[in-house]
C-alpha positions as CSV (number, residue, x, y, z in Angstrom):
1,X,-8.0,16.8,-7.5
2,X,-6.0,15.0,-5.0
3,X,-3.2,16.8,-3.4
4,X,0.1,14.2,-2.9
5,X,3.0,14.0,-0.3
6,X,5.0,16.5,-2.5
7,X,2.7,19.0,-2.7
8,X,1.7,18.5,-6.4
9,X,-1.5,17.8,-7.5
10,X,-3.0,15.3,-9.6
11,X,-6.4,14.6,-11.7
12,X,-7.6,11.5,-11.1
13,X,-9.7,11.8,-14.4
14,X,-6.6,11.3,-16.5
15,X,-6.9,7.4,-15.8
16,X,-6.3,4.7,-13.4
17,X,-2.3,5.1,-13.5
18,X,-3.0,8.9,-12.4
19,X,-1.2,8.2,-9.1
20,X,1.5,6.0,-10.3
21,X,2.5,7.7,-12.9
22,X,2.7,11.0,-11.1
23,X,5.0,9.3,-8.5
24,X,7.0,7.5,-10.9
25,X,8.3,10.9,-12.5
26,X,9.3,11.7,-9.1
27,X,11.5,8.6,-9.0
28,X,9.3,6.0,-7.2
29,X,9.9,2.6,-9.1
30,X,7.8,0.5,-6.6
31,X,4.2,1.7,-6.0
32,X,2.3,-0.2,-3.8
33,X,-1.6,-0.2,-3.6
34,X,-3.4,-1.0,-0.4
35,X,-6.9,-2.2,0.5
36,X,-9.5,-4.4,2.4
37,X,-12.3,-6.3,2.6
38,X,-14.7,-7.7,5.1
39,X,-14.4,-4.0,7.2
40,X,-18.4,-3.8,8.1
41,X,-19.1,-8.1,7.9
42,X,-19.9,-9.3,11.7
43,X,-18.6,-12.7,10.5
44,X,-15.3,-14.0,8.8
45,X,-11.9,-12.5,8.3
46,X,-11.1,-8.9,7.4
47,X,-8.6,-9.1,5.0
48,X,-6.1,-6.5,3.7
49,X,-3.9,-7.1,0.7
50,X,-1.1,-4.7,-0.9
51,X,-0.2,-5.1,-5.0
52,X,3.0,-3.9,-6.2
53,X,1.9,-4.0,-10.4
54,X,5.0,-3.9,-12.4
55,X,2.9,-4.5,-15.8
56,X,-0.4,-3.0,-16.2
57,X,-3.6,-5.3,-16.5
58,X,-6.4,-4.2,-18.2
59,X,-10.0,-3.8,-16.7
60,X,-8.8,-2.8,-13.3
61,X,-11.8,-1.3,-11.2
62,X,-13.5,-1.0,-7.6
63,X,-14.5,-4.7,-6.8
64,X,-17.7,-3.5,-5.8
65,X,-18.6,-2.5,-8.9
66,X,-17.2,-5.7,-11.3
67,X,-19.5,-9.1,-11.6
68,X,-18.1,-12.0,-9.9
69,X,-16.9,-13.3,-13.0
70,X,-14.7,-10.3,-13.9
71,X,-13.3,-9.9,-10.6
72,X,-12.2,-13.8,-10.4
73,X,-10.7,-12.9,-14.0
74,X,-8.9,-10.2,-12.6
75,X,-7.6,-12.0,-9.4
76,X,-6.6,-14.9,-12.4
77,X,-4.7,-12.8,-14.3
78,X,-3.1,-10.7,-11.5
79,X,-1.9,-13.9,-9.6
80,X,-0.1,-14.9,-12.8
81,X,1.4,-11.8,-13.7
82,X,4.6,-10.5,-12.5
83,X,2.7,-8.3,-9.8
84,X,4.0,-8.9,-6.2
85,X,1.2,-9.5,-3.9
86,X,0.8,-10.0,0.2
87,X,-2.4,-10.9,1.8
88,X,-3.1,-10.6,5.4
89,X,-6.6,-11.9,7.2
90,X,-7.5,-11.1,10.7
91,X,-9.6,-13.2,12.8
92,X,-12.7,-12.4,13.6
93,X,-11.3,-12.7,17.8
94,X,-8.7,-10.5,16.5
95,X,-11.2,-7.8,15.1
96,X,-12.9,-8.2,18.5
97,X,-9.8,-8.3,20.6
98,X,-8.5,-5.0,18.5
99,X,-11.4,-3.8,17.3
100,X,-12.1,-3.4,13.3
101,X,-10.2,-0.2,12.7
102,X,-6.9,-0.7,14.4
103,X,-7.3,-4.8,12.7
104,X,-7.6,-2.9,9.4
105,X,-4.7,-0.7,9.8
106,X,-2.4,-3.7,11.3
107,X,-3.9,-5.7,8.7
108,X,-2.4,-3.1,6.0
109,X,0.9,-2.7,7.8
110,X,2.0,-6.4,7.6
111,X,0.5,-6.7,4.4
112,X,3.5,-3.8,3.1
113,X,5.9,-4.9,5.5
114,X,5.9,-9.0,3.5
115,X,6.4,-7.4,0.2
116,X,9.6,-8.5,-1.4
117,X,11.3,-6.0,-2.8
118,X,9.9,-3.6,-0.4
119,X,8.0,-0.6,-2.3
120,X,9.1,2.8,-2.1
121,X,5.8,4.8,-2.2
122,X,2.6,2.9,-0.7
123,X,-1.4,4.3,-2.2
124,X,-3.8,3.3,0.6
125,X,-7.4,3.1,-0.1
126,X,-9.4,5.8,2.5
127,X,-7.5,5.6,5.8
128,X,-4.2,6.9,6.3
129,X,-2.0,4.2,7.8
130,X,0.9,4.9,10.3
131,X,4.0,3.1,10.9
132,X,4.8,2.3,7.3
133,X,8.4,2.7,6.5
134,X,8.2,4.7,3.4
135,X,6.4,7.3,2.3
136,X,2.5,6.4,1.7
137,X,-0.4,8.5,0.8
138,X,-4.5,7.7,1.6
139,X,-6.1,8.2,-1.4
140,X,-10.4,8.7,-0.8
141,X,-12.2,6.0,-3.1
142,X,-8.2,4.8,-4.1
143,X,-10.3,1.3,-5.0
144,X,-11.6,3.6,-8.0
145,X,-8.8,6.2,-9.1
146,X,-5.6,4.3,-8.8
147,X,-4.7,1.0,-10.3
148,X,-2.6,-0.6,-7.4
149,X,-5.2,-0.1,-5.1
150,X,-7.9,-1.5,-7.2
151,X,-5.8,-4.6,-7.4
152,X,-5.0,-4.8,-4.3
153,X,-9.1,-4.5,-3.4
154,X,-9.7,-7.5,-6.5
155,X,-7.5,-9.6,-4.5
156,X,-8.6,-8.9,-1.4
157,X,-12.0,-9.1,-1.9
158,X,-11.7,-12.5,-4.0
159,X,-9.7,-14.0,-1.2
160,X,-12.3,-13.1,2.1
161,X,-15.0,-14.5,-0.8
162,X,-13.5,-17.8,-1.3
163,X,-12.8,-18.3,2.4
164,X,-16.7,-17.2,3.4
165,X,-17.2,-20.0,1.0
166,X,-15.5,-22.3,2.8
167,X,-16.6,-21.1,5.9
168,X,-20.3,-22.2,4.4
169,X,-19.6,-25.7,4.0
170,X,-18.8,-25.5,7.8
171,X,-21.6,-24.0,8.5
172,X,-24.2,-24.2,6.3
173,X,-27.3,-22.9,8.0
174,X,-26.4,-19.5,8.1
175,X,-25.9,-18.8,4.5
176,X,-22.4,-17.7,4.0
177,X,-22.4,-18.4,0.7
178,X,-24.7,-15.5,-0.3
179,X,-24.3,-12.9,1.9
180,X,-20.2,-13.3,2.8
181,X,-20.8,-12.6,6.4
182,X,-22.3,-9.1,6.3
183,X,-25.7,-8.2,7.8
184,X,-28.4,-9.0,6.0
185,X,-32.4,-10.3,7.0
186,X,-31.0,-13.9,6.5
187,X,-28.3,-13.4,7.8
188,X,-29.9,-11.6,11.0
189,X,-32.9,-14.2,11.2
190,X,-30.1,-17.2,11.4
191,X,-28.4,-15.5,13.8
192,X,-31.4,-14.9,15.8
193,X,-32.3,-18.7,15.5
194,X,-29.0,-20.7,15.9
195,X,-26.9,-17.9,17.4
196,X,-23.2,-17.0,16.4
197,X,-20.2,-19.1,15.3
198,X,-16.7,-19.4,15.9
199,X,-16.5,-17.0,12.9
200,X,-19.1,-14.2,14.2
201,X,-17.5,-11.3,15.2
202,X,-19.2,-11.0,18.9
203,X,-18.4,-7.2,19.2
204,X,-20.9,-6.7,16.8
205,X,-24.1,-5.1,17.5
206,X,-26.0,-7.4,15.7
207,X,-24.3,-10.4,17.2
208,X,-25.0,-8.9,20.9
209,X,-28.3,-8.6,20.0
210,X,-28.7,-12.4,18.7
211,X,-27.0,-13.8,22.0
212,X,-29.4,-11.4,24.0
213,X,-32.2,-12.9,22.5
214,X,-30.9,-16.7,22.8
215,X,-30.2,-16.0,27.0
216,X,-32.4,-18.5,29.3
């Protein structure tokens, strides 16, 4: 049970509208889901998006948990439905400069604050975020119990994907296209050998580490 703004609780076991449906009988028309992606990479963006869904799509999950295939479906068929969307990516320098959790949360903020129309409520996926102009509630594993925020996690996920993607062609060598900048023996071993990009995120432990290593 999740307890909302209003004091009323809800089952999330009811279905992935739980949420939205509970807020909508208390006259919120636009619902806003919010989530991220690329939180725990040390390379590449972090990206937050926020999904106002004014038709339901079918399939909606965690993007964690759907193939690659479904989730490019799903970011498909959201992108050409009537569902407003905002994506915002922060630089890994700005994840350095501001460190990940306050990029994550400014992430989230300008990704609500470009929505047109404005939503009235705003579901955020984990971590409460301050500053929003409407009401807002931080739902724990949102990605999984709430349909706007799933979305919102498809497209953001999809999005930091394609770009890592990109990012490989630039640079190749350290395998981009297979790990998406998070920490993995490949991704640690190349970083060992070559040392970090432009689009390592030099804050990171990991990343310390590698330049340590490379020093004369």
């Amino acid at each position: 049970m999740t307890t909302l703004s209003t004091g009323r609780k809800v089952s999330t076991s009811a279905g992935m509208l739980t949420f939205e449906r509970a807020l909508a009988r208390r006259g919120y028309s636009l619902i806003a889901g919010v989530d991220e992606a690329g939180r725990g990479a040390c390379a590449g963006p972090l990206v937050a998006a926020a999904v106002i869904l004014k038709t339901p799509i079918d399939g909606l999950a965690d993007s964690k948990l759907l193939s690659v295939a479904r989730r490019e479906r799903l970011f498909d068929l959201l992108n050409e439905s009537d569902a407003i969307i905002e994506v915002v990516l922060m630089s890994a320098a700005e994840c350095d400069e501001m460190g990940v959790h306050r990029a994550n949360l400014t992430a989230m903020r300008r990704a609500v604050a470009r929505l047109d129309p404005q939503p009235d409520y705003v579901l955020t996926d984990g971590y409460p975020v301050s500053g929003l102009l409407m009401d807002s509630l931080a739902v724990w594993k949102g990605d999984r119990v709430s349909a706007s925020i799933s979305a919102a996690s498809i497209v953001a996920k999809v999005t930091r994907d394609r770009y890592m993607l990109e990012v490989h062609h630039q640079f190749p060598d350290y395998g981009f296209d297979r790990h998406k900048g998070y920490g993995t023996k490949v991704h640690d071993t190349a970083l060992t050998t070559l040392g970090p990009c432009s689009e390592h995120r030099l804050s990171y432990a990991n990343v310390k580490q590698a330049l340590e290593v490379l020093k004369p």
